[in-house]
C-alpha positions in Angstrom: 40.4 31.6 -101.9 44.2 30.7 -102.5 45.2 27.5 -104.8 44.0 24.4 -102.8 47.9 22.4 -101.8 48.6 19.4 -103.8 48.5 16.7 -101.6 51.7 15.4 -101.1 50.9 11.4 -101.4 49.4 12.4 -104.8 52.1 9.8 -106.3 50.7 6.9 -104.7 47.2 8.1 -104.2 46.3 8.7 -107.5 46.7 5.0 -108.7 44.0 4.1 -106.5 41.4 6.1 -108.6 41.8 4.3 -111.5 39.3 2.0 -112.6 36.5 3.0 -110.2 33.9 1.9 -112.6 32.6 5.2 -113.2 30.7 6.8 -116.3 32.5 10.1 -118.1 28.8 11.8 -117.8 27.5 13.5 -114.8 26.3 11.2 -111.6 23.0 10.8 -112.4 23.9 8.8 -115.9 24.9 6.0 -114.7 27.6 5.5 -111.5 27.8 3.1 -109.6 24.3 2.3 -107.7 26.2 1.4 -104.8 27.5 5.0 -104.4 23.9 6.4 -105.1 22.8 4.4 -101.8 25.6 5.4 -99.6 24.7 9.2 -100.7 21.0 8.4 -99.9 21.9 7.2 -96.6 24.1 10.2 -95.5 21.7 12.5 -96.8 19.4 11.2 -94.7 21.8 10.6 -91.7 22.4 14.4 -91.8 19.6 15.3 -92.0 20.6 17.7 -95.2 19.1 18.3 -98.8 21.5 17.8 -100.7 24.7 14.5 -100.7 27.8 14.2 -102.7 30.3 11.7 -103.6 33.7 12.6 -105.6 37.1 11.4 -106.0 39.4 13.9 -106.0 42.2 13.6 -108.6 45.5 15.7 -108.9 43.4 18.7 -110.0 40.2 17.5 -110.6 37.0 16.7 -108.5 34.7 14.0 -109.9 31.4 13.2 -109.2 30.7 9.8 -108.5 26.8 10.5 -106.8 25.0 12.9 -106.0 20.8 13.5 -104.7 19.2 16.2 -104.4 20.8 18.5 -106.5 20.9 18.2 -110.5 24.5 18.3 -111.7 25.3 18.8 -115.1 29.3 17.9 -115.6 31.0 15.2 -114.4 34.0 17.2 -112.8 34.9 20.4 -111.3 38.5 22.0 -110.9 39.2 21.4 -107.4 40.1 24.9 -106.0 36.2 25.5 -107.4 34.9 22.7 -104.5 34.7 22.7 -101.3 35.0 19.2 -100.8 38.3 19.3 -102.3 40.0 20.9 -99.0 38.1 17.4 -97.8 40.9 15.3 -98.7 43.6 17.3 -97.8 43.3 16.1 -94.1 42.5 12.3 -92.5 39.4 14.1 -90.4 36.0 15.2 -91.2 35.2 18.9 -92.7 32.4 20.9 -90.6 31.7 23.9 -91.1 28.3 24.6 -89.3 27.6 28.0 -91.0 29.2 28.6 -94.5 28.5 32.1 -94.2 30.4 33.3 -90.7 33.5 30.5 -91.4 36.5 32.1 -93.6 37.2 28.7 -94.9 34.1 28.4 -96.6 32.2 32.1 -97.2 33.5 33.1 -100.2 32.8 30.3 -101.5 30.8 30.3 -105.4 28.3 27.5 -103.6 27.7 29.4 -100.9 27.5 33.1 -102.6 25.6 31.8 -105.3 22.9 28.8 -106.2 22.3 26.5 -104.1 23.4 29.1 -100.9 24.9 26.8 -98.9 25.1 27.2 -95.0 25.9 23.5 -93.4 28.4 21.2 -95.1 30.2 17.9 -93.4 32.9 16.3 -95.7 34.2 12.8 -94.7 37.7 11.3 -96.6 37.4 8.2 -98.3 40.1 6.3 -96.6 41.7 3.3 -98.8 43.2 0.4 -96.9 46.6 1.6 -98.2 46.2 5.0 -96.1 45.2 7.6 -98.8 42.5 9.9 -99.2 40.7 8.7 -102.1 38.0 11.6 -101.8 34.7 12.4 -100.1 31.4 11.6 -98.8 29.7 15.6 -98.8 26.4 16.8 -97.0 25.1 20.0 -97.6 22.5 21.9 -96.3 20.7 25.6 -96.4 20.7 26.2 -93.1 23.3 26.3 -90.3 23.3 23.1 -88.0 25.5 20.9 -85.6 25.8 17.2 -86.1 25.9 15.1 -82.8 28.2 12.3 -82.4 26.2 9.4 -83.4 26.1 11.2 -86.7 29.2 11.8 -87.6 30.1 8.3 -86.3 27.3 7.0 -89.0 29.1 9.4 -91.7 32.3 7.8 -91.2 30.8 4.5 -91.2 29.5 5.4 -94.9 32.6 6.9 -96.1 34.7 3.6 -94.8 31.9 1.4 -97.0 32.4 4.1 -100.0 36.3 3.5 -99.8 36.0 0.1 -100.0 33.6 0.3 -102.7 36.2 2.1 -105.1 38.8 -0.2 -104.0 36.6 -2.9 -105.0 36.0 -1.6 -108.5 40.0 -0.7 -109.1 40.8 -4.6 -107.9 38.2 -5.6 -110.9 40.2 -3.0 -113.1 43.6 -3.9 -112.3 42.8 -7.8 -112.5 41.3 -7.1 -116.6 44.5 -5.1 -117.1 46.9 -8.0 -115.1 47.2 -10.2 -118.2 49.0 -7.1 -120.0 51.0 -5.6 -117.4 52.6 -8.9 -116.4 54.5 -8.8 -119.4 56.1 -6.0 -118.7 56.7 -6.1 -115.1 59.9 -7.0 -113.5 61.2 -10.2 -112.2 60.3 -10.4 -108.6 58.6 -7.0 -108.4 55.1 -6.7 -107.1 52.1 -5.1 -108.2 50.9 -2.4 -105.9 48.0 -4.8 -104.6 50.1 -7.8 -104.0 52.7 -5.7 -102.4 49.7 -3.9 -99.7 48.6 -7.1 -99.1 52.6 -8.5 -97.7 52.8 -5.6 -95.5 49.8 -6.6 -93.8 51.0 -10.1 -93.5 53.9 -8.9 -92.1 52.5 -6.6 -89.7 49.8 -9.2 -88.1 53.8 -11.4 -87.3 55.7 -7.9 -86.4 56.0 -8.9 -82.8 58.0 -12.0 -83.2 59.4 -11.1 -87.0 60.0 -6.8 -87.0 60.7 -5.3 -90.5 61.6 -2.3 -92.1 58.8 -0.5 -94.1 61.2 1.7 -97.0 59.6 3.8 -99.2 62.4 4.7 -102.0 61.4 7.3 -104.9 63.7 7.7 -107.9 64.2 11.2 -108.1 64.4 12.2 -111.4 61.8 10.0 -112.7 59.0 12.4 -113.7 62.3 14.7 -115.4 63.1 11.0 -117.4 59.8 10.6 -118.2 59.2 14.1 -120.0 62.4 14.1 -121.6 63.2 10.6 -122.5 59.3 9.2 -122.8 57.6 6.7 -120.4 59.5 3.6 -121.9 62.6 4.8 -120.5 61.3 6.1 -117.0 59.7 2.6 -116.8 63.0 0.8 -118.0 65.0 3.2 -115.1 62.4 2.1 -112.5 62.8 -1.7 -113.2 66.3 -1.5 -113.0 66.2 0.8 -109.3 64.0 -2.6 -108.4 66.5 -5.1 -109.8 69.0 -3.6 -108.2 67.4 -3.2 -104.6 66.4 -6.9 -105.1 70.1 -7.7 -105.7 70.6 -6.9 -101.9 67.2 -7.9 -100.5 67.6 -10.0 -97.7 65.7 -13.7 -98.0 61.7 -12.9 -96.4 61.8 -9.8 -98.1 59.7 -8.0 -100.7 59.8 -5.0 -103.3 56.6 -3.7 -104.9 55.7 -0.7 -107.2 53.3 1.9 -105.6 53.0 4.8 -107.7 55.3 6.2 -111.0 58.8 6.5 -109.6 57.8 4.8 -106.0 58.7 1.8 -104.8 58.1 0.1 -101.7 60.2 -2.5 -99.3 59.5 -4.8 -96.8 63.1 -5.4 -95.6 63.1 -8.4 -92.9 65.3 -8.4 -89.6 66.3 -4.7 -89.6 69.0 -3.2 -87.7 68.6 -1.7 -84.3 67.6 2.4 -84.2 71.2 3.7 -84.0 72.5 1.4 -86.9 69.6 2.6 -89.4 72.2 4.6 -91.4 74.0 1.6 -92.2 70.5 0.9 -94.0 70.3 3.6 -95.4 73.6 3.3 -97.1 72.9 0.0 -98.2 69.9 0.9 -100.2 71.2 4.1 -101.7 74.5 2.5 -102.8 72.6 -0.2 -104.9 70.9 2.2 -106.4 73.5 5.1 -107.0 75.1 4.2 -110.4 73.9 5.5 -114.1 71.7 3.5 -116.1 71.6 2.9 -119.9 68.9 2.8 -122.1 69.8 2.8 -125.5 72.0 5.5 -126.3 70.3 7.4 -123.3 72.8 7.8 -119.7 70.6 8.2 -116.6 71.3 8.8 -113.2 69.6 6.6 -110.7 69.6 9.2 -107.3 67.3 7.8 -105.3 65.5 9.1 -101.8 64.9 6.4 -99.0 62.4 6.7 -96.2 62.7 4.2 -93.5 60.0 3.2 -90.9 60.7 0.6 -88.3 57.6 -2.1 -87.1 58.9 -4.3 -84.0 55.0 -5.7 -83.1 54.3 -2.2 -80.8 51.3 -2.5 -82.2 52.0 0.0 -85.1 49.1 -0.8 -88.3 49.8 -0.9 -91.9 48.8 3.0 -92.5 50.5 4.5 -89.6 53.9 2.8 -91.0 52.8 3.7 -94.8 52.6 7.0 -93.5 55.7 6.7 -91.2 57.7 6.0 -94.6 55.9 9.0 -96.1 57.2 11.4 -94.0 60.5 9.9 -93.8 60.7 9.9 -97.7 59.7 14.0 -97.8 62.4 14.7 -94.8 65.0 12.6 -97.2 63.7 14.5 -100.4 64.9 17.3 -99.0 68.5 16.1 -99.5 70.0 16.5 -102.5 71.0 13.3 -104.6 71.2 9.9 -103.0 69.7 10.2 -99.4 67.7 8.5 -96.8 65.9 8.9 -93.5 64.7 6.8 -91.0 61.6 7.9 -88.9 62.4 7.4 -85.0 60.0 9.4 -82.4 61.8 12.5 -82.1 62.0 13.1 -86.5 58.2 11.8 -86.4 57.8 14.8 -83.5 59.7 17.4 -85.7 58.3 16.4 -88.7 54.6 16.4 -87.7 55.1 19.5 -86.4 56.5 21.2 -89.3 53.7 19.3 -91.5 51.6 21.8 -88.3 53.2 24.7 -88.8 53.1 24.9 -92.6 49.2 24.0 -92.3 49.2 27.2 -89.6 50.9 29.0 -91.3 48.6 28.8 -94.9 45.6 29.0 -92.2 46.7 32.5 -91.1 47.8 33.7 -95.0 44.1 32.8 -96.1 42.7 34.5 -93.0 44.7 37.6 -93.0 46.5 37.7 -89.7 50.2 38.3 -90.8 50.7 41.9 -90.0 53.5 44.4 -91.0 56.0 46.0 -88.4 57.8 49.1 -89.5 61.5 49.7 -89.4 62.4 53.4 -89.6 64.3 54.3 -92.2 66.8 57.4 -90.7 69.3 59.9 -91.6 72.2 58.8 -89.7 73.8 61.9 -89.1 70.4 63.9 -87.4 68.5 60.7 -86.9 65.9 62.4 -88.7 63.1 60.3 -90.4 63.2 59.3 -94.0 60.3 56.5 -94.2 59.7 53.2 -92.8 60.3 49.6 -94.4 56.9 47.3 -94.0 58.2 43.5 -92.8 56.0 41.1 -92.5 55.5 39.2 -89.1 52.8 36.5 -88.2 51.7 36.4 -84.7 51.9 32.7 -83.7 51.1 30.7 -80.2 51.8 34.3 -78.6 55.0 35.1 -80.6 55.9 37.6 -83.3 57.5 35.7 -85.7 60.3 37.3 -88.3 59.5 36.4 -92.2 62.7 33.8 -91.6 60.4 31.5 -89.4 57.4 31.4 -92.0 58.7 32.6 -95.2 60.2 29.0 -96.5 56.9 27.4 -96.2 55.4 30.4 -98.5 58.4 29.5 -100.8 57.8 25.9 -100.4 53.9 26.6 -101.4 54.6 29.0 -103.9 52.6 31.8 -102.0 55.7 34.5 -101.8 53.8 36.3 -104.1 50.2 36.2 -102.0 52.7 37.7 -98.9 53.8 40.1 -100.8 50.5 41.4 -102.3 48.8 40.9 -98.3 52.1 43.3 -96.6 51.3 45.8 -99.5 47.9 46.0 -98.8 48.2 46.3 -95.4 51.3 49.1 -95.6 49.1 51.3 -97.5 46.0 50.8 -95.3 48.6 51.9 -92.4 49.8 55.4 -94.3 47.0 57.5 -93.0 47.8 56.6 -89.5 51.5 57.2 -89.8 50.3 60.7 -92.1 48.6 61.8 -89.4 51.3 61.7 -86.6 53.2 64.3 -85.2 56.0 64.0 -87.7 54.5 62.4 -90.2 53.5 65.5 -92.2 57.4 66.3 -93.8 58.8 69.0 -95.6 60.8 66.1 -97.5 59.4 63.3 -99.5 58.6 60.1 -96.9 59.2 56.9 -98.0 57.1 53.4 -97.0 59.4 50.7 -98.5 57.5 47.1 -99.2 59.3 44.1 -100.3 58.0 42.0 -103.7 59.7 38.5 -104.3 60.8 37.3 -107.6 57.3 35.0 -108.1 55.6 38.8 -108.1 57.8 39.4 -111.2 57.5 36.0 -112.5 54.2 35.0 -112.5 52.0 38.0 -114.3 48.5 37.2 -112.8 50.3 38.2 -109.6 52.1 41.7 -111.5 49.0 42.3 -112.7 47.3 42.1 -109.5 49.9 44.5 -107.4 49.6 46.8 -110.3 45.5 46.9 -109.8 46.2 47.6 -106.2 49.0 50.6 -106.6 46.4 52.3 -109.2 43.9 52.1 -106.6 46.2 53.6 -104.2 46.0 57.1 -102.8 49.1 58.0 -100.7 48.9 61.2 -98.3 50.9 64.0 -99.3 54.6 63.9 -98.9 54.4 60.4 -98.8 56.6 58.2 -101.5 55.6 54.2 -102.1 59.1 52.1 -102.8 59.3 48.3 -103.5 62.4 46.3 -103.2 63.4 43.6 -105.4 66.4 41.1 -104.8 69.1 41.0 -106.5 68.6 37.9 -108.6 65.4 39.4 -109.6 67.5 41.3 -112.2 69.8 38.1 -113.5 67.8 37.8 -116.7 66.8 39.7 -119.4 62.9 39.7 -119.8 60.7 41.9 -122.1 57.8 41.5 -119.2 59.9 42.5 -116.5 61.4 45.5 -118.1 57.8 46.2 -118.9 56.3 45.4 -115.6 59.4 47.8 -113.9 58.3 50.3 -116.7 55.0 50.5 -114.9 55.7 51.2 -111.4 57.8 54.0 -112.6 55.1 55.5 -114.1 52.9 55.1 -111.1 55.5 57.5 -109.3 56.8 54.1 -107.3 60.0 54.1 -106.9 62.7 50.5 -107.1 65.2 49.3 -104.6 67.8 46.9 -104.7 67.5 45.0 -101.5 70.4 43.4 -100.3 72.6 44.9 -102.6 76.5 43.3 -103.1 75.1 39.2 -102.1 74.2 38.2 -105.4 74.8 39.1 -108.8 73.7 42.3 -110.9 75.1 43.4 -114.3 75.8 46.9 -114.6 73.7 47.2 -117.9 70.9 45.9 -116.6 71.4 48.3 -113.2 71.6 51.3 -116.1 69.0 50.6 -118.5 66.2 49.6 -115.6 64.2 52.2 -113.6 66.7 52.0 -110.6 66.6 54.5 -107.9 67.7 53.1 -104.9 70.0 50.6 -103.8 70.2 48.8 -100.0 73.7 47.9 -98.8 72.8 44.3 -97.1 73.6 44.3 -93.9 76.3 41.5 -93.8 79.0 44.3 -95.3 78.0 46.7 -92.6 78.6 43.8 -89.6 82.0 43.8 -90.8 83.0 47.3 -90.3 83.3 46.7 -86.5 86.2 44.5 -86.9 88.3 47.0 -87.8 89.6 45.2 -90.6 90.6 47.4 -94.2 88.9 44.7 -96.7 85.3 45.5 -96.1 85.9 49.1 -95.6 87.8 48.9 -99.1 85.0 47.0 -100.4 82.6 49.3 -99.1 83.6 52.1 -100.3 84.6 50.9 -103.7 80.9 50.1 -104.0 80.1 53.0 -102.9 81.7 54.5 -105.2 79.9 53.0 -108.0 76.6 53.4 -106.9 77.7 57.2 -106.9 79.1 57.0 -110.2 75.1 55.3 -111.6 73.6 58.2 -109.6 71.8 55.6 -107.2 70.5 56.7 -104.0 72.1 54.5 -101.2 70.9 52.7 -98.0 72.3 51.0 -94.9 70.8 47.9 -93.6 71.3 46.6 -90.0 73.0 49.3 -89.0 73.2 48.9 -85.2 76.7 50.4 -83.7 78.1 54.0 -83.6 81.3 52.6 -85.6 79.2 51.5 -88.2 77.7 55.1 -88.2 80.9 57.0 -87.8 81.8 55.2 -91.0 78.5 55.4 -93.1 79.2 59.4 -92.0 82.2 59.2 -93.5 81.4 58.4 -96.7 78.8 60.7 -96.8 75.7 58.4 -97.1 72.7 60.0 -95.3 69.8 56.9 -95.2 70.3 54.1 -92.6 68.1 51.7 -90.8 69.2 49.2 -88.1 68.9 48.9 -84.6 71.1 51.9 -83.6 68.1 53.7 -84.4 65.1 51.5 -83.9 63.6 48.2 -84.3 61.0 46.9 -86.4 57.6 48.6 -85.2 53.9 47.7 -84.6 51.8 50.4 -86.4 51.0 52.4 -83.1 54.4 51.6 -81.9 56.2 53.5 -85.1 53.0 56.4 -84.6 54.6 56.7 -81.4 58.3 56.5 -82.7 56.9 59.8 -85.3 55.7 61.7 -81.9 58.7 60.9 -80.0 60.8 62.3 -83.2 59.3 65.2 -83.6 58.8 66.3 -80.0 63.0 65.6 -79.6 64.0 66.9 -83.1 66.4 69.2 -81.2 68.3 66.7 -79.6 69.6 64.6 -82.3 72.8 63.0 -82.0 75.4 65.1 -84.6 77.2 64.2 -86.8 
């Protein structure tokens, strides 16, 4: 199974957790009794053997209950439980047989002691909107639960909710006498603060407000460089500042480290919210000092609007939410305000991205093939494997999908998936009419730089290419960016070292866009370099400055005794040119697009039937 996501509330939601009363040994020591009966019940409920009842921190799950199974630690990582995909989502988890659903049969619980086959996992829902955890059934054999049931589940799992909200009031009122001391001058506590927005929306229809969620950017960066004291001291004076401007009615309260949150009263009409927006960042904008320490106080601003349309507190916490990620996406001081049409986009990105790590876990992106052609016989020289995802009846290019593997840090998990899957496709293409040369074939895979970077991954693609048989006459290369090569690193060189000695041969992808010193292209097992394809669109304008260029680079690459190809090569000028200069390895759409597998067989067949009527030179 990949890493479980982080959940992107984590900020606020973790605060909630604290305090909940519970011992440090397993469940059965000593928890809460409450939580004991509420697993009872659902056991029962279910009709299951075994209940569960956890909180899930940032990257831990912790049991608060648990009967009928003996546990023996109070905690579990979270990408090692299943109910820790639980509170990734507002809606129960059901998977009705363990072993036939991807999500759940690979499972170490289901593989392995206690085998299981049914499990239902409810979130524990605070009043403030966040997933606090879950209330888990299990079971060793596959069954359905009926509505009435999971209607009971929920019930339990609101009552659990409240339960730990119950014991963190108790906490946080012990702790109050402490942290009043400290706090600053008109700033709410996180409780106090939940408890105004409520007011506020039960008046909403005759009194609207603003619901802004601001979040000092560089908080956690103060805090591990400066120390808490100062990230504190930067957060109380963002608040002082903001209260500064806050209108009369209004309120500002602390909801997580570096969050605020701020009921602004009387806000301005839709198409005026910049002015908002402004407002708040300005106020905000200028350095702070602490001591002899200068800080900058960027801050993002989400903005959600309540006008008594019978919005509730969670929809417009979450509102702000998603209005504070679409401004964190800004650099420095920015804000967003949620209207129906961002809430539309944004949800359906928050869809997409969800899809999208759905269909990476599950397998389903595919490869299409681009051949890879001499220009001047249109003779075929490989294929390069690019990876597409089949979505709602589309074929989508990596550009559609490939930021939210970036965003998720799963670049690397595409990577090692398209090489997989471009190897298991060799035999096919071996076998085709054509695909038996007298000259070496190439099948060209792309690695990102978190393949290079991260050496669990390195270590994993180099398990996988000494694995590998290739048929005969068949050459694997891997292309690497350009900034893949910026620094100097012992690994790197090491890991580069490797694929050489494996017979795999390393491309420059995209060659001429970034940057590349000349002693690193010399002292690295280099044997290919790809002219990116936005120096080749210019040659059909005629103009001498990319043809100079061009050349001069070509040159160069000469001069290193680098092997050269063409990318997006797709008009006879660009090809009279390329055949100019003597380079005889191309790909583009002159010769033919990317390729599903029995599409580029075909393309082999088609090649080798017509291999006398090539275009000439």
């Amino acid at each position: 199974m990949p890493p479980l996501a982080i959940p992107s509330d984590a900020a606020e939601r973790l605060p909630e957790l604290a305090g909940d009363g519970a011992s440090e040994g397993p469940p059965q020591s000593g928890a809460d009794p409450v939580f004991d009966h509420i697993s009872e019940l659902a056991r029962r409920c279910a009709g299951t053997e075994i209940a569960m009842l956890s909180l899930v921190d940032h990257d831990l799950l912790r049991f608060r209950s648990c009967v009928g199974l003996e546990l023996h630690t109070s905690s579990l990582p979270r990408g090692a439980s299943l109910c820790g995909q639980t509170v990734l989502s507002r809606d129960p988890l059901i998977v009705a047989d363990a072993q036939s659903d991807p999500r759940a049969q690979a499972h170490p619980l289901v593989t392995g002691p206690p085998h299981v086959r049914f499990y239902a996992g409810f979130p524990l829902i605070s009043s403030g909107g966040f997933q606090l955890g879950s209330l888990c059934v299990f079971g060793h054999e596959p069954r359905q639960l009926d509505g009435q049931q999971v209607d009971s589940l929920q019930r339990l799992a609101a009552l659990a909710a409240h339960r730990c909200e119950e014991l963190s009031r108790s906490h946080s009122q012990a702790a109050e006498p402490a942290e009043a001391e400290q706090a600053s001058p008109g700033l709410l506590g996180r409780e106090e603060i939940l408890r105004q927005l409520e007011r506020k929306v039960a008046q909403a229809a005759g009194h609207p407000f603003a619901l802004v969620r601001c979040r000092l950017r560089d908080h956690e960066r103060i805090n591990a460089a400066f120390g808490a004291a100062v990230a504190e001291a930067c957060l109380a004076e963002a608040s002082r500042r903001l209260l500064a401007v806050l209108p009369p009615g209004g309120a500002i309260g602390g909801i997580g480290e570096g969050d605020l949150l701020v009921l602004w009263p009387d806000p301005p009409p839709p198409e005026r919210l910049d002015a908002l927006g402004q407002r708040l960042t300005t106020a905000v904008s200028q350095l702070h000092r602490v001591g002899d320490v200068s800080v900058g106080m960027a801050m993002a601003v989400g903005i959600a609007v309540a006008r008594g349309h019978g919005e509730s507190s969670q929809a417009l916490l979450a509102d702000g939410g998603l209005a504070l990620q679409r401004a964190c996406t800004i650099q420095g001081c920015a804000w967003h305000g949620l209207d129906a049409q961002s809430r539309s986009a944004t949800l359906g990105g928050f869809r997409f991205a969800s899809e999208f790590h759905t269909a990476l876990d599950e397998r389903d992106l595919a490869p299409s093939f681009q051949p890879i052609v001499d220009p001047a016989s249109g003779r075929p020289l490989g294929f390069e494997a690019l990876a597409r995802w089949q979505h709602q009846g589309q074929l989508l290019p990596p550009a559609r999908f490939l930021p939210e593997a970036r965003d998720a840090g799963l670049t690397g998990e595409v990577d090692l998936l398209m090489l997989e899957k471009a190897l298991a496709a060799l035999p096919q293409l071996a076998e085709a009419p054509g695909g038996q040369p007298a000259a070496p074939m190439l099948m060209s895979v792309n690695l990102s730089s978190g393949v290079l970077s991260d050496p669990s991954l390195g270590a994993r693609l180099l398990e996988r290419l000494e694995a590998a048989t290739l048929p005969a006459g068949w050459t694997l290369q891997v292309e690497l960016l350009e900034e893949a090569f910026h620094a100097s690193s012992a690994a790197v060189d090491a890991f580069l070292q490797r694929l050489a000695a494996l017979q795999v041969s390393v491309a420059i992808d995209d060659f001429g866009t970034g940057y590349s010193s000349l002693a690193r292209l010399i002292s690295l097992p280099i044997q290919r370099v790809k002219l990116d394809r936005s120096f080749i669109a210019q040659l059909d304008s005629g103009s001498r400055s990319p043809r100079t260029l061009l050349s001069r680079m070509v040159l160069m690459l000469r001069d290193l005794d680098l092997a050269i190809t063409a990318e997006g090569v797709d008009s006879a000028v660009q090809r009279a040119w390329l055949l100019e200069q003597g380079i005889r390895s191309a790909q583009g759409y002159l010769f033919a697009p990317p390729l599903l597998l029995h599409e580029a067989v075909a393309w082999l067949g088609g090649q080798a039937v017509g291999a006398g009527e090539r275009p000439s030179p």
